[in-house]
C-alpha positions in Angstrom: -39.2 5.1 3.3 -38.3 7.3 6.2 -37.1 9.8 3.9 -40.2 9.9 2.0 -42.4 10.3 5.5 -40.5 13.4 6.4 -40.7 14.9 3.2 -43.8 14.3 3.1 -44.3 15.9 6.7 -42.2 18.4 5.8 -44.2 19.9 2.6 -47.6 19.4 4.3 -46.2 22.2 6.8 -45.9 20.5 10.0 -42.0 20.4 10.5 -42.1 20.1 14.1 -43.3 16.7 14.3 -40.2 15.5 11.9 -37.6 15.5 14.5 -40.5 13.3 16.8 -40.6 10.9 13.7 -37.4 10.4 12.8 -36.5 9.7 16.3 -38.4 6.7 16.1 -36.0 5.0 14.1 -32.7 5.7 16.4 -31.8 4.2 19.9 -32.9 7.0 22.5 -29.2 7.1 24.3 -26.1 5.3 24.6 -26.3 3.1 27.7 -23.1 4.6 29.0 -24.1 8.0 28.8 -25.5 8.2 32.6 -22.6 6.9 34.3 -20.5 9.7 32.2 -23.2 12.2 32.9 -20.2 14.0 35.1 -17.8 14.7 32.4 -20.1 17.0 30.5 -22.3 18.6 33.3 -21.2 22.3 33.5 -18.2 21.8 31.4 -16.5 23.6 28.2 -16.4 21.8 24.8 -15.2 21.6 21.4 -17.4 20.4 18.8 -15.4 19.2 15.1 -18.2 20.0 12.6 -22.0 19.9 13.6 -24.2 20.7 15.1 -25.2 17.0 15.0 -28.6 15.6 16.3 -26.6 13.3 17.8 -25.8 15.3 20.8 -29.5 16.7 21.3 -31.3 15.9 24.5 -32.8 12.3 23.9 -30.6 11.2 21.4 -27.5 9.2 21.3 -24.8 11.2 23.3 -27.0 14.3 24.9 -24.4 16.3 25.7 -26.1 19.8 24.7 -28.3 19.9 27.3 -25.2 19.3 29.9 -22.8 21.5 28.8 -21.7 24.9 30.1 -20.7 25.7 26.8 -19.4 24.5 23.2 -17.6 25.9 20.6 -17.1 24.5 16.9 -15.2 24.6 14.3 -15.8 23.9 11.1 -13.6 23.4 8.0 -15.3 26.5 5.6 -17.4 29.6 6.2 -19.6 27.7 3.6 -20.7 24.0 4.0 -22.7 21.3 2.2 -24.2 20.9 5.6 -24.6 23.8 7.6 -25.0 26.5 4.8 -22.8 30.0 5.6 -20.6 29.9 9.0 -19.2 33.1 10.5 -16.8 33.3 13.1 -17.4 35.1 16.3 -19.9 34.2 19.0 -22.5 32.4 16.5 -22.1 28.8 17.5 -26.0 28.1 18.3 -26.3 24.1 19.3 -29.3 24.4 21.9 -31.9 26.5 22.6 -31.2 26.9 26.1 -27.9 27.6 26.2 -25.9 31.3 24.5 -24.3 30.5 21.7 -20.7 29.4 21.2 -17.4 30.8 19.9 -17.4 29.8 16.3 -13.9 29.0 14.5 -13.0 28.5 10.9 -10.0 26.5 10.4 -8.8 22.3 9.1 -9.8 19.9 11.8 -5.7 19.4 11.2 -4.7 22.6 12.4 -6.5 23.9 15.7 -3.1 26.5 16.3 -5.4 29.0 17.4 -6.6 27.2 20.3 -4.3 26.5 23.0 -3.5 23.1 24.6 -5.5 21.8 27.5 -8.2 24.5 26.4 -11.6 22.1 26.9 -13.2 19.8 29.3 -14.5 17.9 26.2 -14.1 17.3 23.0 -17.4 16.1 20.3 -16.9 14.7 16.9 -19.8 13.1 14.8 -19.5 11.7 11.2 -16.2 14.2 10.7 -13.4 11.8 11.1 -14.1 9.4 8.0 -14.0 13.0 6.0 -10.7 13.6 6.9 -7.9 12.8 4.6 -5.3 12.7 7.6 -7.5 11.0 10.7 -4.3 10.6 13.4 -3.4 14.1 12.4 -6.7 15.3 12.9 -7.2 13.7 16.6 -3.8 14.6 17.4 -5.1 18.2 17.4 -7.9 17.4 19.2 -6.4 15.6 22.3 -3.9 18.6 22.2 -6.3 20.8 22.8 -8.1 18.7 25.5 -7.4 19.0 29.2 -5.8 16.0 31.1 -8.1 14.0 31.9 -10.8 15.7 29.1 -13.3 13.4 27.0 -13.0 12.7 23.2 -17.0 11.1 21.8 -16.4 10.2 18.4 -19.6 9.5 16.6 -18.4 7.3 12.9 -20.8 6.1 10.5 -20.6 1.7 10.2 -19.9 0.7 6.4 -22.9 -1.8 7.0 -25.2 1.1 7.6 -24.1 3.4 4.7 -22.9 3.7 1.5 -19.7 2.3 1.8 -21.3 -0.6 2.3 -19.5 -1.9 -0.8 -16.1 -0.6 0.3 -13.4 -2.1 2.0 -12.8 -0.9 5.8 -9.3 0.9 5.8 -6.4 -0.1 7.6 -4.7 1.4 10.6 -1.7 0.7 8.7 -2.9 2.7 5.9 -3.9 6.0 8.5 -0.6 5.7 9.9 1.0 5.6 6.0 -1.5 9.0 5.7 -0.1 10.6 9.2 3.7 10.1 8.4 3.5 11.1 5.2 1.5 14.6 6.6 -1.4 13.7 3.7 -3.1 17.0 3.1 -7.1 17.6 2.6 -6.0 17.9 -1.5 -5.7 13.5 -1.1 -7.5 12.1 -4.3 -6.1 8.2 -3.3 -9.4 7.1 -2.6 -11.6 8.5 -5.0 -11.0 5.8 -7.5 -12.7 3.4 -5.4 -15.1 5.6 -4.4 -16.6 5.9 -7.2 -16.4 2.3 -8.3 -18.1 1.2 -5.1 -19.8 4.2 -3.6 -23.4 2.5 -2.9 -25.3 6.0 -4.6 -28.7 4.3 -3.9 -28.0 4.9 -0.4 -26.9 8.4 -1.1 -29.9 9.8 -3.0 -28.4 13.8 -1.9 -25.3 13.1 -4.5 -27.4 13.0 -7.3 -26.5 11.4 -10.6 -23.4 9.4 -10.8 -22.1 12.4 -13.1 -23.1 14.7 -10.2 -21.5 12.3 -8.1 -18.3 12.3 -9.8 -18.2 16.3 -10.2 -18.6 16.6 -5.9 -15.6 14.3 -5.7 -13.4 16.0 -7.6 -14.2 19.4 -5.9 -13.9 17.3 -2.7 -11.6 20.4 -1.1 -14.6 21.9 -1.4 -17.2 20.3 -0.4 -15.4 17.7 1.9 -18.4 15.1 1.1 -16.0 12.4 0.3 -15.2 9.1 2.6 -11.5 9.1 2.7 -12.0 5.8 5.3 -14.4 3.2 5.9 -15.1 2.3 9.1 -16.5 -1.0 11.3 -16.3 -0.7 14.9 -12.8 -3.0 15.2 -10.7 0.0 13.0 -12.4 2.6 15.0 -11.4 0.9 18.5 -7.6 0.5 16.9 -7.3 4.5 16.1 -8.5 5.5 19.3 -6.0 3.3 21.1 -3.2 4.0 18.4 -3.4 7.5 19.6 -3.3 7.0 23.3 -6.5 7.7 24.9 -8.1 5.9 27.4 -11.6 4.2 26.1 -14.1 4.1 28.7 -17.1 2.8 26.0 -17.9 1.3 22.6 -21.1 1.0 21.4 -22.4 0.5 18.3 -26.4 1.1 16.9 -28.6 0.1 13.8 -28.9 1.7 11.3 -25.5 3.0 11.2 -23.6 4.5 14.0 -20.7 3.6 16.6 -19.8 5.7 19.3 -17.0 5.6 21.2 -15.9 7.6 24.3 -12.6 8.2 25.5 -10.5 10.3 28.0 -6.9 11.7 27.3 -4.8 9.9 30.4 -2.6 11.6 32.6 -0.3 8.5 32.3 0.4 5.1 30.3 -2.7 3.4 29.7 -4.1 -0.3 28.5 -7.0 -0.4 26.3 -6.9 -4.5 26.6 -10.5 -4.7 27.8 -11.1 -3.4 24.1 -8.3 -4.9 21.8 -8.0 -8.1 23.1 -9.5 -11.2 22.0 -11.7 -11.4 25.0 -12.6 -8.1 24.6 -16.1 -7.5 25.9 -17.7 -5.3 23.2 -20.7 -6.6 21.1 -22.3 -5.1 17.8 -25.1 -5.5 15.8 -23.4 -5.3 12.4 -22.5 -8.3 10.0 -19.4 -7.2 9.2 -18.4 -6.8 12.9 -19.4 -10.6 14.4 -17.3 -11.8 10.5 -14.3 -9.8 11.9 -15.0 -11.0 15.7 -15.3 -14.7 14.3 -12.3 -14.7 12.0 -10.0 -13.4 15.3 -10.8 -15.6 17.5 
């Protein structure tokens, strides 16, 4: 339905009301997102992938608006998503602000960046892309400063079309990290395309067409290595040491969780225990909450 509105909107020439529209169907802001205001304001970023609506003024984590500036990187000088990429000083995420330095590298392997380089670092719907996720975030919190902030923005299986899938272990990302799983992984796509819920994904086209963007998958990076509820994503975080200052999760499909690399040891109890605080609107979330308790 809401696809069909802004396509609709879209062909009868009035493309600046379809952000406006779609808006309507999203949660204006995390609730957190005033208090961590601070951590963005005037500051230097990274973003994994994007540009993402997410980060736009009025949306779920405004942090474009904030910023000083923000870099990217992105996995291909050609994306399914962003079209052609060019390095250099090309990085254009809000109007207001000059663009960003651009980088073309694995979200694996940020060697060109030094440690403790950013303030901040933003990743939306990139992580359950990634064949090697604690790998992947490894290089992220390297190149965050102490004390910098990781927002991780991960699609809910409940809202998407892994709907059908299992959600992935931690035990199973750790099995992927020791074993230094490259982005050539074909483990999952068995399952994928057993259960990949394709009337939810009306972009991958025939289940032929579906089956073709798998297997070129080094390409294209649209496969779900992982599946996601909120529990798995609060594990990772904490199985990789940060410090997680939020969880929030929103219909139709998103959770969001905010996190700072510590200067020291840190407990994330107030998030992994079984009086942990955090609520979610998603079935399979209050199943999981129900069973552990």
């Amino acid at each position: 339905m809401i696809k069909a509105v802004l396509a609709k909107l879209k062909n009868d020439g009035v493309s600046g009301l379809i952000t406006v529209v779609h808006d309507r169907f999203f949660p204006a802001q995390m609730s957190y997102y005033d208090s961590a205001r601070h951590l963005f304001r005037d500051k230097v970023g990274l973003e994994i992938g994007g540009p993402t609506r997410w980060f736009r003024g009025g949306n779920l984590v405004p942090v474009y608006p904030d910023a000083a500036r923000i870099d990217n990187c992105n996995f291909s000088a050609q994306t399914l998503w962003e079209g052609s990429i060019v390095e250099g000083a090309t990085f254009r995420y809000d109007e207001q602000h000059e663009p960003g330095v651009q980088y073309v590298a694995e979200a694996t392997d940020l060697s060109m960046i030094a440690d403790g380089t950013y303030d901040f670092v933003l990743s939306s719907h990139v992580v359950e892309h990634t064949a090697n996720p604690i790998l992947a975030m490894s290089e992220w919190i390297r190149v965050l400063k102490e004390q910098g902030t990781l927002v991780l923005v991960v699609p809910h299986l409940n809202g998407t079309f892994d709907r059908n899938r299992p959600v992935t272990t931690l035990a199973h990302m750790i099995e992927d990290f020791e074993q230094r799983m490259p982005e050539t992984d074909t483990t999952h796509v068995p399952e994928v395309l057993a259960l990949h819920d394709l009337a939810r994904d009306p972009e991958a086209g025939s289940p032929e067409e579906f089956a073709k963007r798998c297997a070129d998958n080094l390409a294209t990076r649209g496969l779900h290595h992982h599946v996601f509820d909120t529990a798995l994503l609060i594990e990772l975080v904490d199985h990789v040491g940060l410090e997680i200052m939020a969880v929030e999760a929103f219909r139709p499909f998103n959770i969001v969780v905010i996190a700072r690399k510590p200067a020291g040891a840190v407990s994330n109890a107030k998030w992994t225990s079984a009086d942990a605080t955090w609520s979610s609107p998603f079935p399979a979330d209050q199943r999981r909450w129900a069973a552990e308790r």
